[in-house]
N, C-alpha and C positions, 0 to 999 in steps of 0.2 A: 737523123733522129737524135744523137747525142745534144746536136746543137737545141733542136727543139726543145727537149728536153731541159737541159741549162737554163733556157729562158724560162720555161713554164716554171723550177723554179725559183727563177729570178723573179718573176710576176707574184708569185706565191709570197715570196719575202714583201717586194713593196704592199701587196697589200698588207703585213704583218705589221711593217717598221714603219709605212708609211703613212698606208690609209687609214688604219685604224687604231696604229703606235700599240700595241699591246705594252704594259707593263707587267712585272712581276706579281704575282699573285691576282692576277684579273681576269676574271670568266669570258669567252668570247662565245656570241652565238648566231650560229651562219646559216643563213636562206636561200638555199640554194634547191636549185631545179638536180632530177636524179641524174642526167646525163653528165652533168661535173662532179660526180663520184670520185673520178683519179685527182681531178686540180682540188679539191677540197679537202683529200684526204691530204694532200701538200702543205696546204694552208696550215691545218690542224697542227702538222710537224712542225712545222717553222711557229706557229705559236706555243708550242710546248716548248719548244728551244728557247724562245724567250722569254718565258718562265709564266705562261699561261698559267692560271689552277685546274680553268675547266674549259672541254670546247665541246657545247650543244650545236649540231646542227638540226636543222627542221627542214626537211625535206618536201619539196614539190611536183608534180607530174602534167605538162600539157593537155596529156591526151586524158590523165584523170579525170581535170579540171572539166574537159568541152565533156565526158560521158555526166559527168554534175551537172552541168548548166544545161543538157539535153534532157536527162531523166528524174532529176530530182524530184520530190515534193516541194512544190512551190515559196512552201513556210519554212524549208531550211534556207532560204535566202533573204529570208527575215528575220532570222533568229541572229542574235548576234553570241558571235564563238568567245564566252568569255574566259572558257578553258585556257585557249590560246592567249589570248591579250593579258591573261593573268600569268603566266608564267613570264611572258615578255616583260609583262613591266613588271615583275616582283625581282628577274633580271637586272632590268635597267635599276631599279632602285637601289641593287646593291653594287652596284658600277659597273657593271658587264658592258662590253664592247660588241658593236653589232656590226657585222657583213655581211650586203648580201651578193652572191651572185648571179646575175643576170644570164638568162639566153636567149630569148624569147621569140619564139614567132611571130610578126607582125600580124598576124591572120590569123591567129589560133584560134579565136572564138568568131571567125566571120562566118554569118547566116543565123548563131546564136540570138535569140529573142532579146531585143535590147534592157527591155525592161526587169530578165531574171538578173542581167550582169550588171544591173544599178543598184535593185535590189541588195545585192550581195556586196555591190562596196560602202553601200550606206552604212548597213550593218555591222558590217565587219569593220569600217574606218569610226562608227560608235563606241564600238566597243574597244579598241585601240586609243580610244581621246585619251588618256594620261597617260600613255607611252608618247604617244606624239607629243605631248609637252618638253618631253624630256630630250629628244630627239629637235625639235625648232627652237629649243633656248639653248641647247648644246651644252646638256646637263652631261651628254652619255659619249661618247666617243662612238661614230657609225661612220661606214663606208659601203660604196658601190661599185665591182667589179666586172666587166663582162666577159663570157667565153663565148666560141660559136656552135651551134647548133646546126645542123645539117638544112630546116626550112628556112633557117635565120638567111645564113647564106645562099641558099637559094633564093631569096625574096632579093639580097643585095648585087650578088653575083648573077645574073640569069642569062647572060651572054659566055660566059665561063664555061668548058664542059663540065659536069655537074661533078666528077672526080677530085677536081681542082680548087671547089669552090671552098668548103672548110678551111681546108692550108689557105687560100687567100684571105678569107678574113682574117686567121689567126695572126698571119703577116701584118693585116693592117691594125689590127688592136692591139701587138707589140709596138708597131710604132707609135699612135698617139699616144703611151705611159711612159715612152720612153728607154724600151730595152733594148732600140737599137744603138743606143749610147754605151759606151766604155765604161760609164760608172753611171748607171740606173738613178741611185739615190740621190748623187751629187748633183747630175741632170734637174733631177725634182725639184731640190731645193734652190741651184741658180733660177727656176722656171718660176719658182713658188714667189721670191726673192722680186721677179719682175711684176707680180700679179699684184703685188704688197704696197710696191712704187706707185701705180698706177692708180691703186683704191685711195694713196697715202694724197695724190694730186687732188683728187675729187673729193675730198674728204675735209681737203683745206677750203675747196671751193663754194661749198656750203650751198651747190645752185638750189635754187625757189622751186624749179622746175626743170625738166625735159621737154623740149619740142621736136618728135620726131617724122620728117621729110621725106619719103619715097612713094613709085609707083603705087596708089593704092591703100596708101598709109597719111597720113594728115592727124597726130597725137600730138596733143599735149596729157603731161602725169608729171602733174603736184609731187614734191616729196616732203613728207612730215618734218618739223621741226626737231631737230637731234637727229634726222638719221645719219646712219654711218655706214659706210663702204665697206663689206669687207672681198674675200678674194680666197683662195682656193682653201687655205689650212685653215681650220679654227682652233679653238682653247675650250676643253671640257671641264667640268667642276671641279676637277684637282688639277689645272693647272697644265694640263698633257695635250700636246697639239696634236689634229688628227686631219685628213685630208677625206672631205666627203663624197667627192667624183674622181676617180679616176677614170678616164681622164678630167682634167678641168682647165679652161682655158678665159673664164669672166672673172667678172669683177659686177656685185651685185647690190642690192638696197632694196627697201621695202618703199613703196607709193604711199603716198596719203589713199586713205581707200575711198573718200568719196571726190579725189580729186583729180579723177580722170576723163577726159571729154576727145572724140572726136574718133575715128574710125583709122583701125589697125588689119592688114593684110597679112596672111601667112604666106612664107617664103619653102616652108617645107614642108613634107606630110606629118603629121602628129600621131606617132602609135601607138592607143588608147583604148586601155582595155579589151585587149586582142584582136579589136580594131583597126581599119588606118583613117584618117579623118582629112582631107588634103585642099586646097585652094580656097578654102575658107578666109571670111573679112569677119569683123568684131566691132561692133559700132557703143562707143560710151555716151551715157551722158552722166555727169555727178558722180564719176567712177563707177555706176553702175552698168554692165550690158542689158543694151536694149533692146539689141536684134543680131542674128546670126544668121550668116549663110555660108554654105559650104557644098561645094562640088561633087567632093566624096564623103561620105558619113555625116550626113544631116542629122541623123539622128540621135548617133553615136552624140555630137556636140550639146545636141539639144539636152539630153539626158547629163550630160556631165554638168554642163550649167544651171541643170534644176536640182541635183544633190543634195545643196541647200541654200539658202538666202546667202552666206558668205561664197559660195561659189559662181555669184553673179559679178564679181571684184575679181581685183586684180591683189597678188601679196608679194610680186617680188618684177621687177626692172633687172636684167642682165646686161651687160654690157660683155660683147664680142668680137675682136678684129674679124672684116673678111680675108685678112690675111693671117688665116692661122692654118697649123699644121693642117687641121682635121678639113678646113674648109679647102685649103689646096688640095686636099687629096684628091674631092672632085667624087668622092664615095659618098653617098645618098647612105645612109643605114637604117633607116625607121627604126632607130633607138632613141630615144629622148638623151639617156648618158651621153652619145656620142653626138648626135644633130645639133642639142642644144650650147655643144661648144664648137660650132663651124658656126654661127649664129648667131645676132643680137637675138635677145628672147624676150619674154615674161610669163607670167606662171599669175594662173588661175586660182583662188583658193587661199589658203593660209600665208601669212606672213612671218617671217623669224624674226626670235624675239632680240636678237641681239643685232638686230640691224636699225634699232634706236637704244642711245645713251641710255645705259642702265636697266636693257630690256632683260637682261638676262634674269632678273631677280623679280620683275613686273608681274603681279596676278594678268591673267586674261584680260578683267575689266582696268585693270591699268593701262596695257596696252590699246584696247580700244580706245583708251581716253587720248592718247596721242596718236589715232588714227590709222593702227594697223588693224589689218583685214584679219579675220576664224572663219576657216572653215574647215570642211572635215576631210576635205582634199588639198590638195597642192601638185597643180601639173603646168608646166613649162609647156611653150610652142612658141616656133621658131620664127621672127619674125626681120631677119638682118639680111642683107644684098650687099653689093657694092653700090648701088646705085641709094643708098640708105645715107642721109645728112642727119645728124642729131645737134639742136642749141642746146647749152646749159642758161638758164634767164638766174642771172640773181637777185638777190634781195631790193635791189635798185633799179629793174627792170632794165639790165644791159645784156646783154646776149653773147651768145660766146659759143663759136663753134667746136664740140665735144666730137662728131666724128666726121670724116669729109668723105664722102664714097663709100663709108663703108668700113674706114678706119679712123683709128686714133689720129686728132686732131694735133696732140702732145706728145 
């Protein structure tokens, strides 16, 4: 128990010093589910320690949520909550740091009417559009932390006796952040330090394109002219770096949005909107999708791609070793935080704006103009094997192998 304890918070610090670098005198405000009541109240300490002003949290409820989407009146899933989205971003405006953290059921809303939980992210991701700005051009300093929930685990562990299962995830979510190391932060920053190298190679490489090779997969994706690679930490408007997954394990860039063609496979389950959505293919043409099918959660997909016209594109290419901690583990977790870095991936929906030259400071229709994707979502699915080849093609139509199996080629 002491031990545990020590770690949770050592977890508690990285997210302070790491994920979201608190500085002195900066509001921090945390999303978190009620069951991380004690790790939150952690967090809070350790950012007052270093010299927080304020720490709002906004609290959430699973079981709330599915009695909402069971009995609600229809027109609260229409209504957009501007209550909320206005304190976030009059937050974000004045430089507040956002966390949130994560527990989620993979199933929490399954049997739920597809069309109230569309409803309600249209709405809700409407009325959130200028917080979101500020959050994909990395005006604001934000991060994403996970703890585990009792279904969580159960949904990962289901061979485990079910007494065991919590302390097993908590075991494997210390590892991928790295607290089973001697020195946590230092860990990070050697780790971060590699991710940096890696963006710093491709970045020089300036490929045309990606052609990516596997069972079921047959992609080519354009990348726009100026983009840029970046890698786990970014730079917020004054200058302060901050880490936005923990874990994190890619190295990422924005596609040209209408220059994607050819048919992509999912390698993992995608857990979407308390949903799981699984063995699905994605067929492009002109970067647009054209057709979708999927094994589990047809539906779930179909509604996520009609959101809105930008969530028919693609806004962001990750790049993934299959030899990474999270993918040796060989643990399935129906988290997108954690799946998406055992993974090569790409994400559905919005583009950041700082994954082309000078996008940080870009109106919307500036960026459109050099070919990045709006929408009013942004969601990742997993798309990497070992059995995964990817070319970089450049400017002179020469080819060049970016990963071989499933790993770095470099």
């Amino acid at each position: 128990m002491i031990d545990f304890n020590a770690k949770l918070s050592k977890y508690a610090e990285l997210a302070v010093k790491i994920g979201v670098n608190i500085q002195p005198g900066q509001a921090l405000v945390i999303n978190a589910p009620t069951g991380s009541a004690e790790f939150v109240r952690i967090i809070a300490s350790k950012a007052y320690e270093a010299g927080a002003s304020q720490v709002k949290v906004n609290w959430s409820d699973e079981g709330i949520a599915r009695l909402l989407f069971e009995h609600a009146d229809p027109e609260v899933f229409t209504k957009e909550p501007v209550w909320y989205a206005g304190e976030l971003t009059e937050f974000a405006e004045n430089g507040a740091a956002v966390l949130a953290v994560i527990a989620e059921d993979p199933d929490a809303l399954k049997g739920i009417e597809q069309s109230r939980i569309t409803a309600y992210q249209k709405s809700r991701s409407k009325a959130l559009s200028k917080y979101r700005e500020f959050v994909m051009s990395d005006k604001i300093s934000w991060s994403i932390v996970a703890i585990p929930s009792q279904a969580w685990a159960d949904k990962v562990f289901p061979d485990v006796p079910a007494e065991e299962r919590v302390n097993k995830l908590w075991e494997a979510i210390f590892h991928t952040v790295r607290l089973d190391r001697e020195d946590p932060v230092a860990a990070w920053q050697e780790h971060l330090d590699t991710l940096e190298a890696k963006a710093a190679v491709l970045n020089a490489k300036k490929y045309k394109k990606l052609h990516y090779i596997a069972p079921g997969t047959d992609l080519t994706i354009e990348l726009p002219e100026g983009h840029v690679w970046a890698q786990g930490d970014s730079i917020n408007a004054k200058g302060h770096t901050f880490v936005a997954n923990m874990p994190t394990e890619e190295v990422f860039t924005a596609p040209l949005k209408t220059g994607v063609n050819g048919k992509v496979s999912s390698t993992k389950p995608l857990s979407y909107g308390g949903n799981v959505i699984d063995g699905f293919t994605l067929t492009f043409e002109n970067g647009r999708i054209v057709s979708v099918t999927a094994r589990e959660g047809q539906e779930t997909l179909e509604q996520l791609i009609s959101l809105d016209e930008g969530a028919k594109y693609l806004g962001e290419v990750a790049l993934v070793p299959h030899q990474s901690p999270i993918s040796e583990s060989n643990i399935l977790y129906y988290n997108t935080l954690f799946d998406e870095n055992a993974s090569n991936h790409l994400a559905i929906g919005s583009a950041y704006a700082f994954c082309i030259e000078g996008g940080k400071s870009m109106s919307k229709e500036e960026l459109a103009e050099r070919g990045l994707n709006d929408s009013l979502t942004h969601v990742d699915f997993m798309i990497g094997s070992s059995e995964m080849n990817i070319y970089g093609v450049t400017a002179d139509g020469t080819e060049e192998q970016v990963f071989v199996n499933g790993n770095w080629a470099f």
